[in-house]
C-alpha positions, -999 to 999 in steps of 0.1 A, spaced: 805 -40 697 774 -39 681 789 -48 647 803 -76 662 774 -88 677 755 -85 642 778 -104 625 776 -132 653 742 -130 647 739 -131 611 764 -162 616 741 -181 641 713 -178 619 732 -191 589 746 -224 610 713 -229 619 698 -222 584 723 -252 572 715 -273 600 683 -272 593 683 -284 559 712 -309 570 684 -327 589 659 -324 560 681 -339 536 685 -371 556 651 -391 556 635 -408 580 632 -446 570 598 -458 579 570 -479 563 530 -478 564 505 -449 565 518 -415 580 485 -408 599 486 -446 613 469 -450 642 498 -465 664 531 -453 657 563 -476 665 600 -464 668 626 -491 663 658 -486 678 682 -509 665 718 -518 659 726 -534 628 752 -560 640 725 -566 667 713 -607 661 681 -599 685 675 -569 657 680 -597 628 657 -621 646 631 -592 644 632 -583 612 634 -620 601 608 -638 623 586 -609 640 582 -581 613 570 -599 583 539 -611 605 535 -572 619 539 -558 583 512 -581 569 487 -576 596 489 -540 610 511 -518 583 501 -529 552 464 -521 565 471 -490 571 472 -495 612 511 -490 619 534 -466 608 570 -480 616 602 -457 619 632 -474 618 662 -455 644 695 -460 648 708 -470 680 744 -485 666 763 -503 693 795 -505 676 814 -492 647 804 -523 625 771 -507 631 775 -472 625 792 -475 592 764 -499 581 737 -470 593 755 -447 570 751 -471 543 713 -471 549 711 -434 549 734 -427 522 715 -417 486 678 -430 504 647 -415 500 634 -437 532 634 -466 513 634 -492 542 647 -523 516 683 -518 526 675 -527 563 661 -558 560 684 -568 533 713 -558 558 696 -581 586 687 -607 566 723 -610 552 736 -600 585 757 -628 595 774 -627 557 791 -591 569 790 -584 604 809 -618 617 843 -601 616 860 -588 645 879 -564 627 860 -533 610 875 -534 582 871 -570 573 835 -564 582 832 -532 558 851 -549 531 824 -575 531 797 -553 532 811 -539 505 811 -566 486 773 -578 495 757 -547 480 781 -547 452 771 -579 444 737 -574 453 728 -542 426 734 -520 458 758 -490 435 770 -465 459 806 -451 468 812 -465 499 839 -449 512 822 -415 508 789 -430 525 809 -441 557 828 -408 559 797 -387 555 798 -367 585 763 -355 576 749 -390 580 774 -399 607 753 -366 629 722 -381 621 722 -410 633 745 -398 662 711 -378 671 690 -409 669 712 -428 692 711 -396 718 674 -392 714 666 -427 721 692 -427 751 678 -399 769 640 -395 757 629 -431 759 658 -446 780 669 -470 752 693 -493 766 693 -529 743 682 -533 712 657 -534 694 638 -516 718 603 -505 705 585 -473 712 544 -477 708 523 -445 708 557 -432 730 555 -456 754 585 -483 756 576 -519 751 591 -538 774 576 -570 775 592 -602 758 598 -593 722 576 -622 704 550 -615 678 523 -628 708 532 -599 728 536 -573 702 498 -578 688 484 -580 722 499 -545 730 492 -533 697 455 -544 698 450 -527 731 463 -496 716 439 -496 686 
């Protein structure tokens, strides 16, 4: 019995052991200074048009004034609301050091790759887009990355159940859910009062 219950244990701690360095071999994609004052989580989708209009109208204003003076540190999560979005996520995470580029190239280009309403038509042109765009990755081994597909499986939960994420993008400031209006107006008045 006791043999048994050794090698179960010597099991356990190797699955954990590889778990472990599953989840330190995907990074976090953020941007700004680690020891920011404020610290923003960004749950998005990226087939999500609210999450485009963010990243095209909201966040270069945010990056200039609070992260690239050292007041924000963003993380970008994944909160995928469909397949389109998942495999895309993947993409993001597959071969990245945290580089955030990929995102906003994704949301900028959005409407280029996630129109389709079949997921294939949609990943064929995604394909396409980063090929044609210097983006050199295998593809079909990013989107069947199980590894990748965990991690961003875990974001979705986390956000779900720790900071009752329900739409996206939903923002997370100093842990607290912003829930006002998403507008830059809003967004600097609550960061200001947090500084």
């Amino acid at each position: 019995m006791s043999v048994k219950r050794n090698i179960f244990i010597v099991l356990f701690i190797f699955l954990i052991t590889i778990s472990v360095k599953a989840e330190n071999h995907i990074k976090k994609i953020f941007e700004g200074y680690v020891d920011a004052p404020i610290k923003i989580l960004a749950f998005e989708s990226l087939t999500c048009p609210a999450c485009a209009n963010f990243h095209k109208n909201i966040y270069p204003e945010l990056k200039k004034d609070f992260i690239d003076t050292g007041l924000i540190k963003i993380e970008f999560r994944n909160f995928p609301l469909d397949i389109m979005a998942l495999n895309a996520a993947k993409i993001v995470h597959c071969k990245n050091e945290g580089d955030s580029k990929i995102i906003h190239f994704l949301y900028k280009n959005q409407t280029l790759w996630a129109k389709e309403n079949t997921v294939e038509k949609a990943n064929s042109n995604l394909k396409k887009l980063l090929s044609n765009n210097g983006y050199s990755l295998n593809f079909d081994e990013c989107i069947n990355n199980k590894e990748i597909e965990n991690h961003i499986l875990e974001d979705r939960i986390e956000g779900t159940k720790k900071y009752k994420v329900n739409a996206t993008p939903t923002l997370i400031i100093n842990e607290k859910k912003f829930d006002k209006s998403l507008n830059y107006k809003n967004l600097k008045k609550i960061i200001e009062k947090n500084l």
